[in-house]
C-alpha positions in Angstrom: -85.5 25.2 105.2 -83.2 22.5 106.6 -83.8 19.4 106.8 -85.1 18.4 110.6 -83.1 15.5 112.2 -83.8 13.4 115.2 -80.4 12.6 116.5 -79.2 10.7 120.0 -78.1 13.3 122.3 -75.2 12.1 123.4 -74.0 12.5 119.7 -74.6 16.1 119.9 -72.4 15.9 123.1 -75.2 15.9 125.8 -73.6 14.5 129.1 -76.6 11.6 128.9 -74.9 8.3 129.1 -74.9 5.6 131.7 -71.2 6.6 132.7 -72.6 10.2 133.3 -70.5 11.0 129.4 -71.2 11.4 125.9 -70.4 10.5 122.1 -70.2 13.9 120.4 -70.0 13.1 117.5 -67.6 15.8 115.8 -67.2 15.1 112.1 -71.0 13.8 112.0 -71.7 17.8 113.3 -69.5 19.6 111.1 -70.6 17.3 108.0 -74.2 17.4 108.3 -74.8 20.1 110.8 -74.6 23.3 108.3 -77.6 21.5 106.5 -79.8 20.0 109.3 -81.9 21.2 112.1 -81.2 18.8 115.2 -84.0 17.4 117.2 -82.1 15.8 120.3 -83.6 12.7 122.0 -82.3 10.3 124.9 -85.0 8.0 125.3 -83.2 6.5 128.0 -83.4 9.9 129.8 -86.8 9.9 128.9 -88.2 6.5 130.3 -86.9 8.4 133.8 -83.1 6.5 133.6 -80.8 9.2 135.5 -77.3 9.8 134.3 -75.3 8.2 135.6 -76.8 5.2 135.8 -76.8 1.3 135.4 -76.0 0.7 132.4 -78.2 -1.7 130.2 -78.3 -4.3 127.5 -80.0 -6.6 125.2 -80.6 -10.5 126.6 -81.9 -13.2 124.8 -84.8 -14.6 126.5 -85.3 -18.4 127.5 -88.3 -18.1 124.7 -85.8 -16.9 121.8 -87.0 -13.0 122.5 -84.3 -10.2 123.1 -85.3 -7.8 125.8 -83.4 -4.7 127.2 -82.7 -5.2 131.5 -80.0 -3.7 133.7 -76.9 -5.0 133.6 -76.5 -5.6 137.1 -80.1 -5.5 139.0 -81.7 -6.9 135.8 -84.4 -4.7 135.5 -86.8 -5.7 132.7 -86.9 -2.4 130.6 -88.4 -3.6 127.4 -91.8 -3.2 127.7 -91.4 0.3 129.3 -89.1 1.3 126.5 -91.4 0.2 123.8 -94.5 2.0 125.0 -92.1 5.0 125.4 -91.0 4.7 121.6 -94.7 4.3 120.4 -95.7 7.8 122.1 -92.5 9.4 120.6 -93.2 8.0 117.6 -96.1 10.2 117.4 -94.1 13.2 118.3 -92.3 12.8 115.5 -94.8 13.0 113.0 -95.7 16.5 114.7 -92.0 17.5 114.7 -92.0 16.9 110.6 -88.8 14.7 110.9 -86.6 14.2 107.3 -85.0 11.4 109.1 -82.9 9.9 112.6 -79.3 9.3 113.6 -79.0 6.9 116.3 -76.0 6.2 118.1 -74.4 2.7 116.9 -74.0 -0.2 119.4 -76.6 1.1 121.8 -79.4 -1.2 123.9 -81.9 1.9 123.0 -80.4 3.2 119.5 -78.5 0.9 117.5 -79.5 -0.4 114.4 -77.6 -2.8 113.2 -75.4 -5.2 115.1 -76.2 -4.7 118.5 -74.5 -7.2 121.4 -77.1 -9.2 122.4 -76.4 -11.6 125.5 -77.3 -15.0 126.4 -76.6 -16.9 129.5 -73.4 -18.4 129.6 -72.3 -17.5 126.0 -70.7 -14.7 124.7 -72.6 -12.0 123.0 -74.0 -11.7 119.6 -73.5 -8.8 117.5 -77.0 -9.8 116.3 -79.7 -7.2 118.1 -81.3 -4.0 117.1 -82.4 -1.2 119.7 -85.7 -0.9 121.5 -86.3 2.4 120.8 -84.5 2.6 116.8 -86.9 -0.7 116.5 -90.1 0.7 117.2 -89.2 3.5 115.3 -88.7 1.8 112.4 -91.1 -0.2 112.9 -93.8 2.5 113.0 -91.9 4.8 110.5 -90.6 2.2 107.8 -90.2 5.1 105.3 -88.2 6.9 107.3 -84.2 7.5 106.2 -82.1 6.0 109.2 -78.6 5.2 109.7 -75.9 5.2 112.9 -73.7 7.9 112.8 -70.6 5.5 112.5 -71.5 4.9 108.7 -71.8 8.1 108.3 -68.5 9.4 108.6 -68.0 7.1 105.2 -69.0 9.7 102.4 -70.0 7.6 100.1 -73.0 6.4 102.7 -72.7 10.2 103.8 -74.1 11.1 100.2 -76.4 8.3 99.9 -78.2 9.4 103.3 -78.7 12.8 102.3 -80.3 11.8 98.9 -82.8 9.8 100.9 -83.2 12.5 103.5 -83.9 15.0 100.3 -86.4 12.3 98.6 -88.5 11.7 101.7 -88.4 15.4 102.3 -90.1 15.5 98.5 -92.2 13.0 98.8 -94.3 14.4 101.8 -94.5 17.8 99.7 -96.0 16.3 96.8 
């Protein structure tokens, strides 16, 4: 049985970003595709966000939090992210999910080293999705990792080895 993958959709080349585009993700397809089983998720999509739409980013807030808003209408989507991700969250454990690839540098999906702004400063490679964090959060065991790394084979390897050891350790 493969092992079952929740992956952004615009990596699988779903027309489901901001700009109306996506990120297919090519080599991450061909490398891990022939041993996976894709579960395709756009949690911007699914909060009601259109395509194309505004897009969206992480802010610092005056009390030190980081938030996700609109770029230009500044639209507060934090909250109504994070209650998405907790629902979801317990989707997954029905879909039986080996492990996530979220797309790098994304409000929603990033995991490490996403922009976060500030007023009047430049931004701060510094933040961490909405949506990857409350995933994490409520799956910690869970193998992650951005598809960026991935096309590195040693982290490649690694990711499948911890995709096969979860798989193990919720069969025994």
């Amino acid at each position: 049985m493969p092992l079952r993958l929740g992956i952004s959709s615009c990596l699988l080349g779903e027309e489901v970003r901001h700009d109306g585009g996506h990120k297919r993700d090519g080599s991450l397809i061909d490398s891990l595709g022939p041993l996976v089983q894709w579960i395709a998720v756009c949690p911007e999509m699914e909060i009601g966000l259109g395509t194309p739409r505004e897009a969206i980013r992480l802010v610092r807030r005056a009390a030190g939090s980081i938030g996700m808003e609109s770029v230009e209408t500044q639209v507060d989507l934090t909250e109504r992210m994070r209650a998405h991700a907790r629902r979801r969250v317990k989707d997954f454990a029905q879909l039986d999910l080996d492990g996530y690839v979220f797309k790098s540098d994304s409000p929603s999906c990033g995991v490490f080293r996403v922009r976060v702004w500030a007023d009047g400063t430049s931004p701060e490679a510094t933040g961490r999705g909405v949506f990857a964090e409350e995933v994490i959060r409520a799956l910690p065991a869970l193998p992650v990792e951005e598809e960026g790394r991935l096309h590195e084979a040693h982290l490649r390897e690694n990711f499948i080895e911890r995709l096969s050891a979860y798989r193990e350790t919720k069969t025994s």
